[in-house]
Each structure stands twice: as C-alpha cells, then as structure tokens.
N, C-alpha and C positions, 0 to 999 in steps of 0.2 A: 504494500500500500504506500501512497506518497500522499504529502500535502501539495494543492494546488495553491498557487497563490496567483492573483489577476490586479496588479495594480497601473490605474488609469486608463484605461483599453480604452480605445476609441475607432470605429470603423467607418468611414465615409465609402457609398458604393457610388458613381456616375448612370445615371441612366442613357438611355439612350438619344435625349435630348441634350447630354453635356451638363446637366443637372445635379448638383450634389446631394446626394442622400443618407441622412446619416444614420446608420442604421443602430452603433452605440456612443454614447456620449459619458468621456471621461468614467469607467466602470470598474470599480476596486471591489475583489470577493478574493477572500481567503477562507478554504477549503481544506478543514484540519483531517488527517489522517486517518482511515477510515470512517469518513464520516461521510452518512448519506445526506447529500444537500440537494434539493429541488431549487428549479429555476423558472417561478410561472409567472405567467401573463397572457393577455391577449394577446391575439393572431396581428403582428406585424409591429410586434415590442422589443422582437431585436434578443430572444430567449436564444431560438434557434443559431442563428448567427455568433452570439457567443460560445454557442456547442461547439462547434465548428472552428474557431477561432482555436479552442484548449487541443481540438483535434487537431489543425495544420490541416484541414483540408482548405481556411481562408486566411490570408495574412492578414497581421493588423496593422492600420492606418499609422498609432500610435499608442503607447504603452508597453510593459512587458508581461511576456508569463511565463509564470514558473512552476516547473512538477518534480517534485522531488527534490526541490533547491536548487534548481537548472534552470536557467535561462535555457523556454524554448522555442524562442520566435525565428530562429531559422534552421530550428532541428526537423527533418522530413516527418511524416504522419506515421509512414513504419519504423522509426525509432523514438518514437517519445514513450514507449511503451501503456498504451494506452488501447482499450477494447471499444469501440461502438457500436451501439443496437439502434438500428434505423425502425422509422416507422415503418417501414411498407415491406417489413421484415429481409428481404435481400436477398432469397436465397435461390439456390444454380435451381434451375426447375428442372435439368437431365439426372442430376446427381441427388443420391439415396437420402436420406437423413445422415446417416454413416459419411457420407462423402463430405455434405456440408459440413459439420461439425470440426470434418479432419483437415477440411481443405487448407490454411489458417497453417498447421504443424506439417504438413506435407510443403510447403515452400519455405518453411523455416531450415526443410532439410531432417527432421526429428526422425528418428531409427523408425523403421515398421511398427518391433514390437513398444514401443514407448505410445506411440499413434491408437495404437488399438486399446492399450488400458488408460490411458485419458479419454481415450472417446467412451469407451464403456463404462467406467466409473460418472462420466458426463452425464448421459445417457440416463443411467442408473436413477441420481440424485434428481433428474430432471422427468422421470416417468415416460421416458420415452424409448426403453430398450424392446419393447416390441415394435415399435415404429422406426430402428435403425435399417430397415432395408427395404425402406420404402421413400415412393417418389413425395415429393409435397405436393403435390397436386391431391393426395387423396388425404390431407392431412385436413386436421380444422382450423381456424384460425388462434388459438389457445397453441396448439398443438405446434402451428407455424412459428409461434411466436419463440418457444420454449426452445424451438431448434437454434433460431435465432440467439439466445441468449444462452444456447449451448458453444455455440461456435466458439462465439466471447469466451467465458468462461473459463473454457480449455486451453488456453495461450497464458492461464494464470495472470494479467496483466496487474501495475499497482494502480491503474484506476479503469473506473468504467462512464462510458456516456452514455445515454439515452437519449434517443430524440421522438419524444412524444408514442414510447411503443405502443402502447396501448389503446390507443385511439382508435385502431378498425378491431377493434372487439366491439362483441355485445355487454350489455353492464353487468352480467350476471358474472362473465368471464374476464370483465377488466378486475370485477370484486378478486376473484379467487388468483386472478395473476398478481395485484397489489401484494397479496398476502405469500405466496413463491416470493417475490422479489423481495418481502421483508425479511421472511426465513432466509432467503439465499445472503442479503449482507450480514445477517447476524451469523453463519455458521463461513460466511469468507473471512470479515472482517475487513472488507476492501473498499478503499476508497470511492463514493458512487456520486454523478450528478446524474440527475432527471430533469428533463424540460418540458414543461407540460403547460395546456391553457387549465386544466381542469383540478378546478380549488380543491377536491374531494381528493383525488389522485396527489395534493402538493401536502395538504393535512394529514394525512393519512402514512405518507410514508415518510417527510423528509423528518430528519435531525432538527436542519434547520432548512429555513424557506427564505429566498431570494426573491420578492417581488421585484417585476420588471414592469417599467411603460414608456414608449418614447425612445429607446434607448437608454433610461436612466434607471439604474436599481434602487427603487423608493424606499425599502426597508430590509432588514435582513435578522430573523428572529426564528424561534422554536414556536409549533403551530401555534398556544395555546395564546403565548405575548401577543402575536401578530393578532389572532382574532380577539382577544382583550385589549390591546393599547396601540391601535394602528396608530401611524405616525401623522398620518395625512390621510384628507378626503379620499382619493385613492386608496390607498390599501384599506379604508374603511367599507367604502361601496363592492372590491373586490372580491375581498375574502368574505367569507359567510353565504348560505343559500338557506334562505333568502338572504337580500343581501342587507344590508343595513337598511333603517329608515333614519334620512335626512331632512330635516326641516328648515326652512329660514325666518329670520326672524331676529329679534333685537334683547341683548340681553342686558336687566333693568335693575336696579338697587333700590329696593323701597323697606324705608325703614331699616326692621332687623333680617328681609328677608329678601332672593333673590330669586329673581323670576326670569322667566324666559317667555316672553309673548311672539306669535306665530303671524307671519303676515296675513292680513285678511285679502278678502276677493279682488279687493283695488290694487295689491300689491303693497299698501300700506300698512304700518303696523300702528294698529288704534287700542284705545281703552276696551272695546269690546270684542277683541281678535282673542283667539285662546289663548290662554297662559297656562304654564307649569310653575309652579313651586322648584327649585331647585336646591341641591345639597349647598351648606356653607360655603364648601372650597369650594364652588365656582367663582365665589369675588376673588379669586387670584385671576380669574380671564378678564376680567374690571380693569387692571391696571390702576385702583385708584380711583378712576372715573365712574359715572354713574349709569351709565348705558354704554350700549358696544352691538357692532350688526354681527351676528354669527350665524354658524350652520350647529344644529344640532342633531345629534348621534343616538338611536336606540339602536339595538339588536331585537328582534321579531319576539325572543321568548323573554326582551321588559315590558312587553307589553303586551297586558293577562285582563282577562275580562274581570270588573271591579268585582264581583257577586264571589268571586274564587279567592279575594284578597282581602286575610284577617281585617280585621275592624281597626285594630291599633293602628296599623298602618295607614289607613287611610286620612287623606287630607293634613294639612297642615306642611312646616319646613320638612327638611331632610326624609321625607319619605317617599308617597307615590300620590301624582296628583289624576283626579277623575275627570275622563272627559266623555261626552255623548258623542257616539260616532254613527254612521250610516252602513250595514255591512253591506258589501258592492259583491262578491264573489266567496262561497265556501269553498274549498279544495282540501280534504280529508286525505290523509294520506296515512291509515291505519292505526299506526302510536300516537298520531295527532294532528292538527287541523291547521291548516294557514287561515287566516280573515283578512281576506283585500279590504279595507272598510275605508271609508273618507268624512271627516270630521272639518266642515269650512270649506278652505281649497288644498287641504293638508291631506294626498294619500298615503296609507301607510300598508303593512304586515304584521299580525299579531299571532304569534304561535300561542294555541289554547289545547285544553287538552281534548284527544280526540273520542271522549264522550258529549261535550258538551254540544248541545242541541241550539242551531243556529239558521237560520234560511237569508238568503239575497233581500235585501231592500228594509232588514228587518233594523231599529234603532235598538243600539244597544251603551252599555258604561263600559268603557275600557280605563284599566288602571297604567298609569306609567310611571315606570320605577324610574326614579331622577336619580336613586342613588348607581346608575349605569350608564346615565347619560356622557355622552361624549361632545364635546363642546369644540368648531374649526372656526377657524378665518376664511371670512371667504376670500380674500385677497390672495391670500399664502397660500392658501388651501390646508395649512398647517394645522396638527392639533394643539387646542391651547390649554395648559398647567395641567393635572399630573394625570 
C-alpha cells in the first residue's frame, strides 16, 4: 500500500474552439495508507479527470503527485504501480475469465505456474472459480464486474482506482458489490480511491469523502462530519437523500431571543412571514449586529410532525418551533414516509414515520428542531459558527 499525496493539481483541457476548460482548479488531497477514500460529485466536477491524473493516463497542467513519496508526474501509467477498475468493466470479450484475470501477469513475464495460483486463489476469494473458463458474454453484470476487479487485484498493486464501477448494475447488485469491495479492503488493506456521482455508494464505503464541484474539492471528511457539518451550501444540498431543506430568509435579534423569519410570497421578509425560534448560539452568525440575510439548513428527519413531539419540547427558545404546512405529495417508502408539504412559499421534506397516516392536500403541524438547524451566507455560500 502507499500514500497518495495531490498537492495543487490543476488541469486546463482546450476545446475545440481554442477554448480553455478547466477541468480542476488548484486540488490538494492527501491519501493516507490504506485508506479507502471516495471522490464524488456531479457528472462534469472534474472527479473523473483527477482519477486519471493519479493514473498517468492525463498529465497535469500544474501541481504535483505523489505515490509512495515519489514524485509521479512523469512516471508512465505501467510503472507507478497502480490497478484501475473502469466503468464499462474492460474486458477481452474472446478471452475466458481465466485469461482476463491472467492477462495483466502474462506480460509482466510471471512463470506459468505463479499465473495459475494467483489467478485461482483470485478466483476463489472473488466467487468466480466456476466461471474461470468461461466467455463474458455469458456472464452477469455482478459477475462482469468481479472479473474486473479480479484482474486488479492479482498484480497485488499499493493502490487501487475506481472509476464509477458500479454504475451499470442494478441496485440490488450495486448493494451487495458495495459490501465485496468493503470486505475486499478490509482483508487487502490496500490503498483504494473510488469516484462516484452517487452519495449512497460515497457514505457507504469511503474512510473519508472528497466532495468535488467545478473542479474545486469543497470538503474533505468521514461520512458522518460531512452529513453533520457541511462546510458550504454545496456539500449541504449534496450529501443526504433527500437532500437538505434550504430556506431564505433574515436572521433577527429580539430581545433575549433569536429568530429566523422566512421570506414571504413578495420575496420580502415581513412581520407576518414564518418564523422559527432558534438555539442561542446562532447570535454568533449576528456578528454583533441585529439582523443578517441567510440560508437556513434542516435535514428531512428535523423535521417531524408536531403530534409525535413530547410537549416539553414544544414552542418557546432553544427547542422546536410549530409550523402549519400544506402536504403537497406522500411517498412511503416502507420504514418510513417523505412529506413534500409547503408552508407560505417555503417547500420542504419531512421524514415521518412510516405509520403515520397522511393524504395530499391534507393541513397539517410540522415541528422543526432548530436545535439542527444549519445556518449559510448566501454571499459565501459559506457555513456560518459552529
């Protein structure tokens, strides 16, 4: 295993117009030693491209990287000692299972017998020893995929890349591949990045998680920080599904108490727009001052229908404030319920539980916990105090 290290990467690609494109902008990630690190983001963030970059299959513009304590910006892609697993799995469609896996140690030169107990031990570990003398063409895509990350594998490399494998599976077999590929770094212990758009697939397996947008890496954290203390609007709307509810709106000092009132239908924020009560520590987002325009932050499960929320809690500071909403849309999804509802001109998401009994159009109390509220600029887009 080796540590990656990637300080200031930057890649400009030309279009065909003469056009500069920049695909990453100034991009420092350090990748400690066996550690599974995911790289997501949306489709044209510039995830990919940095794969590719640690691989030497694309130079960089400016920056350097490092694998193993090597400078390897002009070491070739077959010696940086490094494995990658394509999406569209890659493999010879004349040659066996058997052949794929060996192809890889057969041009390294490796003895016969050395070829055949790596490939069968592979094999073994990977459930696919009945399927070594078989074409891929009769294979499943689970199955394609497994060969794929057999081939890898077998070259023993100190790291591994992924570029979005999992993506032409069905969900049922992206599940049970997640869970292989976690078994598989825990029993390697080998350095891995994943690049993925899919927040489930980046929570689910990395160490830690490198959010990407733009070219710029917004945050870089272990799943639970990241969906707890995004840094920014971004990784706030990102991560989570659903994904966060944003509001905007002016945040107000009265008295001993701190409020957050919601723009109304004019776009203006008046005496009779909603308000939440909010915790103390939000007058550190104050500066001092007595009002401030911000973006405010729930997550779908702080916000619970009132009738499910003890008595003490309700109303008053530091707790959860009541509001009447419209429910727009039910979507049961077994353990529990989403509520598209809209309150003013404010849409939101409320995760309830999936007994509670609810229908389209119906007025209901929703409770929202202010002690979870997350509080941005909209300028920055920055999150503001702690």
């Amino acid at each position: 295993m080796a540590q990656v290290v990637l300080k200031n990467i930057s890649k400009i690609f030309t279009n065909s117009k003469g056009r500069a494109i920049h695909a990453l902008r100034d991009a420092s990630l350090t990748v400690e030693q066996g550690e599974f690190m995911v790289i997501v983001g949306p489709s044209g963030s510039g995830k990919s491209t940095l794969l590719r970059l640690i691989a030497g299959l694309e130079d960089t513009t400016s920056g350097t990287i490092s694998i193993g304590g090597n400078i390897a910006n002009n070491v070739p892609p077959q010696d940086r000692d490094i494995a990658m697993v394509f999406q569209n799995y890659a493999l010879y469609p004349h040659m066996t299972v058997y052949e794929n896996i060996a192809f890889g140690l057969k041009l390294r030169k490796v003895p016969k017998t050395e070829i055949d107990r790596l490939v069968r031990e592979t094999g073994d570990s990977l459930g696919l020893t009945a399927h070594l003398d078989s074409l891929p063409m009769v294979l499943s895509g689970g199955q394609k995929q497994r060969v794929a990350l057999g081939r890898a594998i077998v070259r023993k490399p100190s790291v591994f890349l992924f570029d979005e494998p999992l993506s032409n599976l069905d969900a049922r077999m992206r599940a049970q591949m997640r869970m292989e590929l976690s078994k598989l770094h825990k029993s390697l212990g080998v350095t891995m990045i994943f690049v993925t758009h899919d927040q489930v697939e980046a929570m689910s397996l990395g160490d830690r998680i490198a959010v990407i947008c733009d070219g710029v890496i917004q945050q870089v954290a272990g799943p639970i920080q990241l969906y707890d203390d995004p840094v920014n609007l971004f990784v706030a709307g990102f991560i989570g599904s659903p994904p966060m509810n944003l509001f905007s709106g002016m945040l107000l000092k009265r008295e001993n108490e701190v409020l957050f009132q919601m723009r109304s239908e004019t776009g203006k924020v008046s005496e009779n727009a909603i308000s939440f009560r909010l915790d103390q520590t939000a007058t550190q987002a104050l500066n001092g001052g007595g009002s401030r325009e911000v973006i405010l932050g729930l997550r779908p499960e702080d916000i619970g229908v009132s009738e499910t929320i003890p008595v003490h809690n309700q109303e008053g500071p530091n707790c959860v404030s009541i509001t009447e909403a419209i429910v727009e849309h039910v979507e049961p999804l077994g353990p529990e319920t989403y509520l598209y509802s809209k309150a003013g001109t404010a849409q939101f998401t409320a995760r309830v539980r999936a007994d509670f009994s609810v229908a389209a159009n119906q007025r209901i109390r929703l409770g929202f916990n202010m002690r979870r509220a997350h509080i941005f600029d909209p300028a920055t887009q920055n999150r503001i105090g702690p």
